[in-house]
Each structure stands twice: as structure tokens, then as C-alpha cells.
TORMAR-27125 format. One record per residue: residue in one letter; x, y, z of N, C-alpha, C in turn; chain; residue number from 1. Coordinates in pm, whole numbers, plus 50000, padded with zeros to 5 digits. Layout:
N
r / n.px / n.py / n.pz / ca.px / ca.py / ca.pz / c.px / c.py / c.pz / c / k
a / X / Y / Z / X / Y / Z / X / Y / Z / A / NUM .
...
***
This chain:
95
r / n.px / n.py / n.pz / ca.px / ca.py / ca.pz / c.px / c.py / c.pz / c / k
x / 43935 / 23965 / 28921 / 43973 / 23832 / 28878 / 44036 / 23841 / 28740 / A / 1 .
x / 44152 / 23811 / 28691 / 44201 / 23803 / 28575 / 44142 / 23656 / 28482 / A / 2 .
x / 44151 / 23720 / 28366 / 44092 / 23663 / 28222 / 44162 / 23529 / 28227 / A / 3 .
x / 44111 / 23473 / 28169 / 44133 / 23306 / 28156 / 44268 / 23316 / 28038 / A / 4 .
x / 44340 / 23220 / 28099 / 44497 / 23246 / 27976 / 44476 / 23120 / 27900 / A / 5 .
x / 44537 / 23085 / 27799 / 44496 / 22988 / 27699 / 44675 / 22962 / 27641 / A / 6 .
x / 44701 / 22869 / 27684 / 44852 / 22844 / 27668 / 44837 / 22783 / 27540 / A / 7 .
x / 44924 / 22810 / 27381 / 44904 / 22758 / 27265 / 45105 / 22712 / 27266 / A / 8 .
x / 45092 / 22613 / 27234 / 45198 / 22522 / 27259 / 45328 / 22583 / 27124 / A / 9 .
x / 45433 / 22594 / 27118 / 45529 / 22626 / 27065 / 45576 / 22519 / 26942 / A / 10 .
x / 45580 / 22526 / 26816 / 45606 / 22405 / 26749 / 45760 / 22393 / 26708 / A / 11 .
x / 45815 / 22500 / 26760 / 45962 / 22467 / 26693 / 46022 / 22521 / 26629 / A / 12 .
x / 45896 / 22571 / 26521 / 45950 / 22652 / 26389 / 45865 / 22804 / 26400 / A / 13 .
x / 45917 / 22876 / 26289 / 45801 / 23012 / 26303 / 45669 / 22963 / 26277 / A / 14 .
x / 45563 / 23066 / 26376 / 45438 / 23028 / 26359 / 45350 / 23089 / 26414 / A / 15 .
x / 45248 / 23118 / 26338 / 45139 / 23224 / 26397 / 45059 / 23197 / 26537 / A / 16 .
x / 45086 / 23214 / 26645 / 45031 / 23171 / 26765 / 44840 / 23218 / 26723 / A / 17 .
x / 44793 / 23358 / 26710 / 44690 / 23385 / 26702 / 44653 / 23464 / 26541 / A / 18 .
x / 44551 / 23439 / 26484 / 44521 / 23538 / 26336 / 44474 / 23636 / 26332 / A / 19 .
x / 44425 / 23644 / 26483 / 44344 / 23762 / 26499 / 44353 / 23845 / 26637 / A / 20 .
x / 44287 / 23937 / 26658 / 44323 / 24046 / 26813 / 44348 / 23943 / 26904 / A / 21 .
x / 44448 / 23981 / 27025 / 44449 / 23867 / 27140 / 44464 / 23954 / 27223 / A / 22 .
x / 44498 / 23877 / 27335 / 44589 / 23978 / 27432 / 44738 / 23879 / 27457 / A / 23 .
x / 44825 / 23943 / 27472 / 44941 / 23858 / 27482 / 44935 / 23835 / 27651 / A / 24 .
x / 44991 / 23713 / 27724 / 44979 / 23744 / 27852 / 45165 / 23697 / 27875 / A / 25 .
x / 45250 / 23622 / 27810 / 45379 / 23575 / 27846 / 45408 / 23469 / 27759 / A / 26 .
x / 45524 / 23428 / 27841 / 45573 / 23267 / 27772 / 45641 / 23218 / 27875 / A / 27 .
x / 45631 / 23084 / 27825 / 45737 / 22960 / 27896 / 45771 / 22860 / 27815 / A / 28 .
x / 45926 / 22919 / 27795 / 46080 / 22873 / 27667 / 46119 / 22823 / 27727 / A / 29 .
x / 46184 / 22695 / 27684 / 46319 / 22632 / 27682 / 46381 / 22613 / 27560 / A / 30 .
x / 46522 / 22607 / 27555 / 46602 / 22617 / 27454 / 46662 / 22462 / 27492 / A / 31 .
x / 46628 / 22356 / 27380 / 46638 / 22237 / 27406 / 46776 / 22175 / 27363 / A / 32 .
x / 46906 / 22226 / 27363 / 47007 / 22167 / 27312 / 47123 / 22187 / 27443 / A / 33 .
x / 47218 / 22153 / 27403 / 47317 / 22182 / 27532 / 47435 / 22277 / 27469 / A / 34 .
x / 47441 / 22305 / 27370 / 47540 / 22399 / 27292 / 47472 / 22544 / 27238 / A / 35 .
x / 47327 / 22576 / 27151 / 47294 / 22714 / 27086 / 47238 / 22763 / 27174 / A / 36 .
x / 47282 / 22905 / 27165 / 47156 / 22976 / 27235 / 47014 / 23017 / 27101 / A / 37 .
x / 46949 / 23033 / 27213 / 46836 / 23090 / 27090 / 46813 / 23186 / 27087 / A / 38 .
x / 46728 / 23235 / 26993 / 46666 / 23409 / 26987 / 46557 / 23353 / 26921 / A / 39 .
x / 46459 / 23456 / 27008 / 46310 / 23397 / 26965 / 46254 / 23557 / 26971 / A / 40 .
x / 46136 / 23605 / 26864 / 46103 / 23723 / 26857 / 45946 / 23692 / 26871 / A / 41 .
x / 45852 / 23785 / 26915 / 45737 / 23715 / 26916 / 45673 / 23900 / 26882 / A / 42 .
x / 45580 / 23877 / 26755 / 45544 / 24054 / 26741 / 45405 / 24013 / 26710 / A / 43 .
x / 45348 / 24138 / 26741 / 45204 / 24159 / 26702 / 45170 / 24176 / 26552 / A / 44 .
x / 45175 / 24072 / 26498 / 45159 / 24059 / 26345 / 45137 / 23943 / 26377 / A / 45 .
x / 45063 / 23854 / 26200 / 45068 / 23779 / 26125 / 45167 / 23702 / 26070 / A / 46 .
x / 45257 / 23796 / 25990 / 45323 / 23778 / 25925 / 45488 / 23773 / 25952 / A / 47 .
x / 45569 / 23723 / 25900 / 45724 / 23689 / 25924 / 45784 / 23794 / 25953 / A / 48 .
x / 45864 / 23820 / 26069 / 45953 / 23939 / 26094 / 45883 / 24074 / 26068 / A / 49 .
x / 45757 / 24077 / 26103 / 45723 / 24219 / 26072 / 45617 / 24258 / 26189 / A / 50 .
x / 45555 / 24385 / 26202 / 45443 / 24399 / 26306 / 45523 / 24483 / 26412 / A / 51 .
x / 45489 / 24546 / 26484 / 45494 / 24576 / 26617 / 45630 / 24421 / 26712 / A / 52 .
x / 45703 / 24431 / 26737 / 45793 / 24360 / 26818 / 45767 / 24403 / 26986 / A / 53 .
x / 45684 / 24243 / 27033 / 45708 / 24292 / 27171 / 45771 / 24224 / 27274 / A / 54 .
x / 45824 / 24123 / 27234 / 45926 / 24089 / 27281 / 46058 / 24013 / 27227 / A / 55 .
x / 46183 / 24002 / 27286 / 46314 / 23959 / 27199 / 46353 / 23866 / 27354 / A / 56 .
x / 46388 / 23736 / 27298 / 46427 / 23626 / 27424 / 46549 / 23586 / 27336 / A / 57 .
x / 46679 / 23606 / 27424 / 46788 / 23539 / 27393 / 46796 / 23427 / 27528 / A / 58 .
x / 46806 / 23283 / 27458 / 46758 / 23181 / 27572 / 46904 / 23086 / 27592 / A / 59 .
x / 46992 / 23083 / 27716 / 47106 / 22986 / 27661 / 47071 / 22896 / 27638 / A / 60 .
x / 47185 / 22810 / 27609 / 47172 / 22691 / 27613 / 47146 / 22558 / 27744 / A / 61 .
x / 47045 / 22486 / 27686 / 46959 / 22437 / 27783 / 46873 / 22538 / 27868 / A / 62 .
x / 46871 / 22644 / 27924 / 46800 / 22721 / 27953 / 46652 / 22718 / 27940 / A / 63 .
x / 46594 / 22738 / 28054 / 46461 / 22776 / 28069 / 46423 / 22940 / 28100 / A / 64 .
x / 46312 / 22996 / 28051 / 46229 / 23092 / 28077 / 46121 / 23152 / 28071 / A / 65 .
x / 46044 / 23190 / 28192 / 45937 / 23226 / 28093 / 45855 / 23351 / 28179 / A / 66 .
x / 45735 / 23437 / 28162 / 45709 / 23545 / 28220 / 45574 / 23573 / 28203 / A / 67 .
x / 45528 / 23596 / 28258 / 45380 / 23599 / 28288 / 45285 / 23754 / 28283 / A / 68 .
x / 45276 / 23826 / 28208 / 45203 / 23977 / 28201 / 45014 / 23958 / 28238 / A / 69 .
x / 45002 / 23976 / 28372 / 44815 / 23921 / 28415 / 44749 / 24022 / 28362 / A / 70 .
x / 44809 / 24132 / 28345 / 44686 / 24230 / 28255 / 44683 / 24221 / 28088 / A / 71 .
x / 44826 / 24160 / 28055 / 44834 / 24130 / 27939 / 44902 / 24256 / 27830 / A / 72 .
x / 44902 / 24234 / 27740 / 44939 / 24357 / 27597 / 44892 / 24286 / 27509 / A / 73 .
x / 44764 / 24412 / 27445 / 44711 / 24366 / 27341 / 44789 / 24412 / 27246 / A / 74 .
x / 44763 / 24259 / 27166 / 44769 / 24249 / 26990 / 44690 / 24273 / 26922 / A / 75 .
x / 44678 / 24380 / 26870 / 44563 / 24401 / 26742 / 44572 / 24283 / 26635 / A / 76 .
x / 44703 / 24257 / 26542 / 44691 / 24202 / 26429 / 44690 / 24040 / 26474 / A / 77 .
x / 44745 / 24009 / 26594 / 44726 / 23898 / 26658 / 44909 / 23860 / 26664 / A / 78 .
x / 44918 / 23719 / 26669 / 45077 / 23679 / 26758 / 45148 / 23595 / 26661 / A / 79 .
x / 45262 / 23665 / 26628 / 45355 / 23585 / 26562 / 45480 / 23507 / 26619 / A / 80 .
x / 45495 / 23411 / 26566 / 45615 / 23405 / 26672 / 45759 / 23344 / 26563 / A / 81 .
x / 45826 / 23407 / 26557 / 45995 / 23343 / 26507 / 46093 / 23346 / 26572 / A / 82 .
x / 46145 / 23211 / 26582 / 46228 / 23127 / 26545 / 46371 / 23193 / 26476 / A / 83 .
x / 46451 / 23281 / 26580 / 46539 / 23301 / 26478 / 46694 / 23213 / 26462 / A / 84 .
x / 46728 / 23135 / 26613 / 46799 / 23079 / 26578 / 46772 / 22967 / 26732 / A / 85 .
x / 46809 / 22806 / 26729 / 46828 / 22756 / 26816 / 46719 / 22682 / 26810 / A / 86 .
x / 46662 / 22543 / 26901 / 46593 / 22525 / 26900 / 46536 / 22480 / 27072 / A / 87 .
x / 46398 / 22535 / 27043 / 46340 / 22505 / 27217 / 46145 / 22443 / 27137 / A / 88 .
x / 46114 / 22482 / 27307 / 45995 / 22398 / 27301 / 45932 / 22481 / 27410 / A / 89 .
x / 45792 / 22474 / 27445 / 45703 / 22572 / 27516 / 45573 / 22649 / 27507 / A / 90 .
x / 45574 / 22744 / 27533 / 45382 / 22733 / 27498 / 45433 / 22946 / 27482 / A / 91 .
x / 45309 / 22988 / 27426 / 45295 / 23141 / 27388 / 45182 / 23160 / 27530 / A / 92 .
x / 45163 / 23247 / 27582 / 44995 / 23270 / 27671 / 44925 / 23354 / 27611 / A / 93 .
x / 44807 / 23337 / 27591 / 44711 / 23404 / 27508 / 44602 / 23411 / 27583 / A / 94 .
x / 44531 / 23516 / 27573 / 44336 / 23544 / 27587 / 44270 / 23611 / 27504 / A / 95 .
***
């Protein structure tokens, strides 16, 4: 039976999904405009642009996506997420 996922909602801007160990399990992005694409980086850190990078989403415009890992990849330092260009809306998956 896989671990209970805990969807933490996306605010827009950069932002620490977790502060501490997690497991990463996916995401589900949308890129909410009809013209930018986005780029969204999400690393096993704390902190801004730094940590372990484990994933890179270039999202078009209007575009949806998202992906689901059931065994997960752990984060030691826990889940960062930036915002590097565009704007969407969506959730990180966490356990």
C-alpha cells in the first residue's frame, strides 16, 4: 500500500513547500496566462536556487502538467520550490 500523499498548494511565488526531510511524490502545474511559458525548479533545499535540483518544468502557455512518483524521492533538506519565470497555480505532493 503506498504512503499517504499530502498535496501542499502552490502560491505563485518562490516558496518552501517542506523545512524539513520529506519525500517528494510529484506535481500538478498549470501555467495560468495565455502568452508566458513558465519554468518552475523545485530542489531539495530550503533555500533559493540552491540544493540538489530534482526537477526543471518548462510549462506553455496555458498548459497543464503534472506527475506522480508512488515510491517517491527523498528530500533530506526538505522542498523548495522557484518560480523562475511565468505564472501558474497547483499543488507540490509530499509525505
Amino acid at each position: 500500500m503506498a504512503a499517504q500523499v499530502i498535496p501542499v498548494a502552490l502560491t505563485g511565488a518562490d516558496q518552501t513547500i517542506s523545512p524539513t526531510a520529506c519525500t517528494y511524490h510529484g506535481f500538478a502545474i498549470r501555467e495560468t496566462t495565455t502568452t508566458t511559458v513558465a519554468v518552475v525548479r523545485i530542489y531539495d533545499s530550503t533555500s533559493a536556487n540552491s540544493g540538489t535540483l530534482l526537477e526543471t518544468l518548462s510549462i506553455a502557455a496555458n498548459e497543464s502538467v503534472g506527475d506522480f512518483y508512488e515510491r517517491g524521492i527523498v528530500a533530506n533538506l526538505g522542498i523548495r520550490v522557484d518560480i523562475v519565470s511565468g505564472t501558474v497555480e497547483g499543488s507540490i505532493r509530499i509525505s
